[in-house]
C-alpha positions as semicolon CSV with decimal commas, in nm:
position;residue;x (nm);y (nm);z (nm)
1;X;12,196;11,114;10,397
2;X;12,190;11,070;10,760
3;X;12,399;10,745;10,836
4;X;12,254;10,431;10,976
5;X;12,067;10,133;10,834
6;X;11,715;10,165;10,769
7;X;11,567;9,809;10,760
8;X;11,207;9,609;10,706
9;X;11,085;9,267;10,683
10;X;11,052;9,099;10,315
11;X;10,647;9,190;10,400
12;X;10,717;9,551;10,183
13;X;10,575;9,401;9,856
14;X;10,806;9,624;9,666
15;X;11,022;9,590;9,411
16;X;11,333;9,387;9,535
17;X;11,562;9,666;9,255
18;X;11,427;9,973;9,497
19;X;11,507;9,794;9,764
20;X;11,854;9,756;9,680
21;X;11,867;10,068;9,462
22;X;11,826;10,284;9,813
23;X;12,027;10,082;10,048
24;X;11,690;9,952;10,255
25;X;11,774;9,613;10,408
26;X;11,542;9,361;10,486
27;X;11,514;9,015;10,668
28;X;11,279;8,752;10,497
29;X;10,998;8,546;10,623
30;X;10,965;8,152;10,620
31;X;10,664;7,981;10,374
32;X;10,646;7,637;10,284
33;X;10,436;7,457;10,003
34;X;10,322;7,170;10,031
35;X;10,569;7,100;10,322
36;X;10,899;7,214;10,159
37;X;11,050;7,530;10,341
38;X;11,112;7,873;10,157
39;X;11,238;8,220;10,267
40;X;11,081;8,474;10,124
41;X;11,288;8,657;9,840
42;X;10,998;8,886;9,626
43;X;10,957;8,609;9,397
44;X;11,297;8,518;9,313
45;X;11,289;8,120;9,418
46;X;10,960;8,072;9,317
47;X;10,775;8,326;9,108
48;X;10,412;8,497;9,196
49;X;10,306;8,333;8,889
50;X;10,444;7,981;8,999
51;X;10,359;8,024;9,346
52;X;9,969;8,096;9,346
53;X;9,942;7,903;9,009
54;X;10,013;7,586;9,273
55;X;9,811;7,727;9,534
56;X;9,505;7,752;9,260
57;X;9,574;7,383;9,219
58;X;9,544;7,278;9,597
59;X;9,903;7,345;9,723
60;X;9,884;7,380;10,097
61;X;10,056;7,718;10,247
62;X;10,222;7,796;10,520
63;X;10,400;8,082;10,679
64;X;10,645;8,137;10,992
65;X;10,722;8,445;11,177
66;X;11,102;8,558;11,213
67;X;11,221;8,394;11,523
68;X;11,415;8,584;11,769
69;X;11,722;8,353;11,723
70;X;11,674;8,459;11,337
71;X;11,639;8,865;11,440
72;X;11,972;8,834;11,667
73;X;12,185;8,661;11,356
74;X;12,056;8,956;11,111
75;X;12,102;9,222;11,302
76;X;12,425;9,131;11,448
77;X;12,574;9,152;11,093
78;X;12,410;9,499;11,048
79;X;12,562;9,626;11,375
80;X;12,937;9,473;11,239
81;X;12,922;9,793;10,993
82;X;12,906;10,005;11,271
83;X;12,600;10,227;11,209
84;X;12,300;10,218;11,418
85;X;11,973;10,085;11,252
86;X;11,641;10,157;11,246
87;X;11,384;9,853;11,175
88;X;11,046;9,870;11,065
89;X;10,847;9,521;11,150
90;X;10,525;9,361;11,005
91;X;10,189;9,462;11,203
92;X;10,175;9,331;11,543
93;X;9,792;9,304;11,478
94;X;9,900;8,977;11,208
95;X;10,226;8,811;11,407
96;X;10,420;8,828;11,673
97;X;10,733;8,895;11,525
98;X;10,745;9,264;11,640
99;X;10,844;9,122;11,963
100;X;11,065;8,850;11,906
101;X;11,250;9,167;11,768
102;X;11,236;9,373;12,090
103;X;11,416;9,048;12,245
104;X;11,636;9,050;11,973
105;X;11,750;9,412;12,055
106;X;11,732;9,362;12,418
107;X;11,982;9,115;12,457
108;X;12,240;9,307;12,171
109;X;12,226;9,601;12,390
110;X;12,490;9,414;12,646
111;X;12,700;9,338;12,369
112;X;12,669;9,687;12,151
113;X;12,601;9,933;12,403
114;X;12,760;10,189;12,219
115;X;12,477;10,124;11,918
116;X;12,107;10,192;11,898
117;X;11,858;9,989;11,731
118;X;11,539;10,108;11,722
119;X;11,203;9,887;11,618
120;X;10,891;10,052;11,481
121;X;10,606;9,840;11,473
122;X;10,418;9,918;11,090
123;X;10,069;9,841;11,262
124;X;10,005;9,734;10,860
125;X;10,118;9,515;10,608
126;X;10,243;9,449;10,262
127;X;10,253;9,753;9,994
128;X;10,132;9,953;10,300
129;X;10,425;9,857;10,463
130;X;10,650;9,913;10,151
131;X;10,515;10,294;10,120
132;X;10,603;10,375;10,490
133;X;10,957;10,252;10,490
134;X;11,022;10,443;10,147
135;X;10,895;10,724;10,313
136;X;11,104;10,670;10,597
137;X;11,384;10,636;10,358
138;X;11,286;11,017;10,210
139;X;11,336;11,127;10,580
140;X;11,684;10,977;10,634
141;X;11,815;11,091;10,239
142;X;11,713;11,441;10,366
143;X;11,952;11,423;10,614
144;X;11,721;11,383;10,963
145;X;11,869;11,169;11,251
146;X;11,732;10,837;11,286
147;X;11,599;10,978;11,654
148;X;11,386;11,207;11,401
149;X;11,270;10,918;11,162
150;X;11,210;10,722;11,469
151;X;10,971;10,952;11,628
152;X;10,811;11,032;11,251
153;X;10,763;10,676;11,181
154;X;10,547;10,645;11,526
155;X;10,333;10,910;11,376
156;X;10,342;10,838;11,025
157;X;10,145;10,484;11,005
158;X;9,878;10,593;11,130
159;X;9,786;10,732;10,779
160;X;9,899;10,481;10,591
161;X;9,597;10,297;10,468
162;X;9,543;9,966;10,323
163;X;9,207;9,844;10,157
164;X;9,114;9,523;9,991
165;X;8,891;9,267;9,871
166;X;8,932;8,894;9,825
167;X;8,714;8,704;9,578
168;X;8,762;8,418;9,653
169;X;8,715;8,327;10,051
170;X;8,880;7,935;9,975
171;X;9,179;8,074;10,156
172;X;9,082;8,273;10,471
173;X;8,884;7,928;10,531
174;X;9,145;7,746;10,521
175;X;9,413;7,929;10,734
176;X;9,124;7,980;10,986
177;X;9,000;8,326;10,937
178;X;8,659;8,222;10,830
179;X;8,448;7,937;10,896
180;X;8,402;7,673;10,637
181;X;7,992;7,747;10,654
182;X;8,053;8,139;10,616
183;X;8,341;8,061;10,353
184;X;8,100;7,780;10,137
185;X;7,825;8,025;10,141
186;X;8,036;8,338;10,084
187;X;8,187;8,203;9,711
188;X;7,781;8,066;9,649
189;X;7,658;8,444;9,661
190;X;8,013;8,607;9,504
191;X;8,029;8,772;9,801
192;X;8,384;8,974;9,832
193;X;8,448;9,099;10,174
194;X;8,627;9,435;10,182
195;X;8,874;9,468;10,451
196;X;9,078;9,735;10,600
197;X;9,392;9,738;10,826
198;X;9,287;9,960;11,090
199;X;9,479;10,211;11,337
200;X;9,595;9,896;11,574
201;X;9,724;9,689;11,246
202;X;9,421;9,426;11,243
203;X;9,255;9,331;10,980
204;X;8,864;9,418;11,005
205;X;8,590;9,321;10,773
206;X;8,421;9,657;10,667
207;X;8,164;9,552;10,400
208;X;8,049;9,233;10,255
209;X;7,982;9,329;9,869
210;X;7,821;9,076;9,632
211;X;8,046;9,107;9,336
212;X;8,374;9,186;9,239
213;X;8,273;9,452;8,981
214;X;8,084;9,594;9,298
215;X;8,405;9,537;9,528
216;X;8,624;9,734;9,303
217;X;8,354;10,026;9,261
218;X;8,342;10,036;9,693
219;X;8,724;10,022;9,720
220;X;8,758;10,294;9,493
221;X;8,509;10,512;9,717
222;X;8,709;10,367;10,039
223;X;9,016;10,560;9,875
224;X;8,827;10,907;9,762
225;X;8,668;10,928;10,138
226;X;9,000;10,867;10,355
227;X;9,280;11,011;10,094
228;X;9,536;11,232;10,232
229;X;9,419;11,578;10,197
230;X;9,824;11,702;10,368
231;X;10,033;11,838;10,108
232;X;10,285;11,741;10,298
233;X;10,253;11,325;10,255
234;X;10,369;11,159;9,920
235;X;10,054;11,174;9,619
236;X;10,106;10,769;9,588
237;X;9,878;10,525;9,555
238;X;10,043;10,162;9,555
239;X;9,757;9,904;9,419
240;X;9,853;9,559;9,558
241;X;9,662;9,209;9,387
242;X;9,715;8,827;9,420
243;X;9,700;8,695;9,064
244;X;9,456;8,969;8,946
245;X;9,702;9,145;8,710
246;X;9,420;9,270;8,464
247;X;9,223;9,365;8,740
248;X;9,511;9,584;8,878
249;X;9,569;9,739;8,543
250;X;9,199;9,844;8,522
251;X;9,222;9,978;8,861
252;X;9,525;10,193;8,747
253;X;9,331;10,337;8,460
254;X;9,007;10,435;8,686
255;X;9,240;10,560;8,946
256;X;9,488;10,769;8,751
257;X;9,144;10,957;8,599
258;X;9,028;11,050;8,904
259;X;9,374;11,109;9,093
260;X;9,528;11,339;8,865
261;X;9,894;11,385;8,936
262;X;9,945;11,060;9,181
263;X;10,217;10,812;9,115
264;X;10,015;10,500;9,114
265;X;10,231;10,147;9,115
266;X;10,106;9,794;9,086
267;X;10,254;9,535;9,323
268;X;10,202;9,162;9,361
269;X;10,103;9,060;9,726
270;X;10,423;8,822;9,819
271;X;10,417;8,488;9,962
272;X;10,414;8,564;10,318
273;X;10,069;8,764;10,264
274;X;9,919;8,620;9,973
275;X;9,944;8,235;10,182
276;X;9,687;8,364;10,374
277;X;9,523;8,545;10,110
278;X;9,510;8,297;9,799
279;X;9,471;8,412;9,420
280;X;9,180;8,725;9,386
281;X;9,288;8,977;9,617
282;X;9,300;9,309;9,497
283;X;9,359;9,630;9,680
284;X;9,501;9,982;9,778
285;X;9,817;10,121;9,957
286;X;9,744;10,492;10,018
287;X;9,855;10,806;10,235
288;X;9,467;10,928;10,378
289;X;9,340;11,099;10,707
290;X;9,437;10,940;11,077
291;X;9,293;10,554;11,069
292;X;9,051;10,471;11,301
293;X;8,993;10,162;11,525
């Protein structure tokens, strides 16, 4: 394994054990409910269950981005273990926090000079996020030089793709990503907008399906038309959902008969995500063909 730190924000939506397991720090995210302040810690302070359970009953959300004050503090104390790191940041398309870590690194630079850090902005988001950096972490564990996983990573997430559907529009309304009119009349006609996190890391409406039996059936075609057809990318398919956990299981059964051979996983959306999401989001991590705009 090549040494140096390979790092992420809490915005993976993996498994806090792999995580750990292969040595991938992270730095976490603020929320608050109902006005009380969190960091974000893959459930471990509050639960998923807990967490959208209270934002089902009205709990108001709230999320922060990592400040550059916070980036400078974390990775200071990754730089006293003398290895250089490479950092892998939440879409610059959903927060600004990409930058408040190029600041970060900026001003380290006068005081490490002998270190490198370098920041990759993900240009995606949650598991999408999680299947890049473990992918990342295949790179370093086969022994490349994080110059190598640098450049790869630049290249890399631009296949990553992420699909999904939200069934409930209550909470794009209400953190200001739809209008109350289009959100009122959205949930009157079950329509579930399916979204995709294009090649610049935004989030873009693709289809409006009545439905969520209809959703499901147009996400699964979204993944059969852009899968990766490169023997050479991981055969994974990470299905992501807010609260939907028999949904997700269903979607593992349909998907594991028509992907033969795939290692499909089922991840809960975390808190920094799924605030702006709600409860009935499901979706699709996946290595496909080159995103488009």
């Amino acid at each position: 394994m090549s040494d140096f730190i390979l790092s992420a924000t809490s915005t993976v939506d993996i498994n806090k054990e792999i995580l750990d397991r292969e040595d991938i720090r992270w730095i976490a995210f603020n929320y608050e409910i109902d006005g009380k302040n969190y960091k974000e810690d893959f459930g471990e302070s509050i639960s998923f269950n807990d967490f959208y359970e209270a934002m089902k009953d009205g709990a108001m959300t709230k999320t922060s981005q990592i400040t550059y004050s916070s980036y400078i503090e974390y990775f200071e104390n990754l730089l006293k273990e003398d290895k250089d790191i490479l950092h892998l940041t939440l879409s610059s398309g959903i927060t600004g926090e990409y930058n408040q870590a190029l600041m970060a690194v900026d001003m380290l630079k006068e005081k490490y000079p002998e270190r490198k850090i370098y920041v990759v902005d993900s240009l995606t988001a949650t598991a999408c996020q999680g299947l890049l950096v473990l992918y990342l972490n295949d790179l370093r564990k086969s022994g490349l030089s994080i110059e190598e996983v640098y450049e790869l990573a630049k290249e890399k997430r631009e296949y990553v793709h992420g699909w999904f559907f939200t069934s409930d529009l209550t909470y794009l309304v209400r953190g200001g990503r739809l209008s109350k009119a289009a959100g009122s009349f959205g949930n009157l006609l079950n329509i579930c907008p399916l979204i995709e996190v294009n090649l610049e890391g935004k989030l873009l409406v693709r289809d409006k399906i009545r439905t969520k039996k209809k959703a499901t059936k147009a996400l699964i075609g979204q993944i059969k038309n852009h899968i990766a057809k490169d023997s050479s990318l991981p055969k994974e398919i990470f299905i992501v959902h807010t609260h939907l956990h028999e949904d997700a299981e269903e979607l593992r059964e349909t998907l594991s008969e028509k992907f033969e051979g795939y290692d499909i996983k089922i991840y809960e959306i975390g808190t920094t995500i799924g605030s702006h999401l709600g409860p009935g989001t499901l979706g699709a991590s996946f290595w496909g063909d080159r995103k488009e705009i």
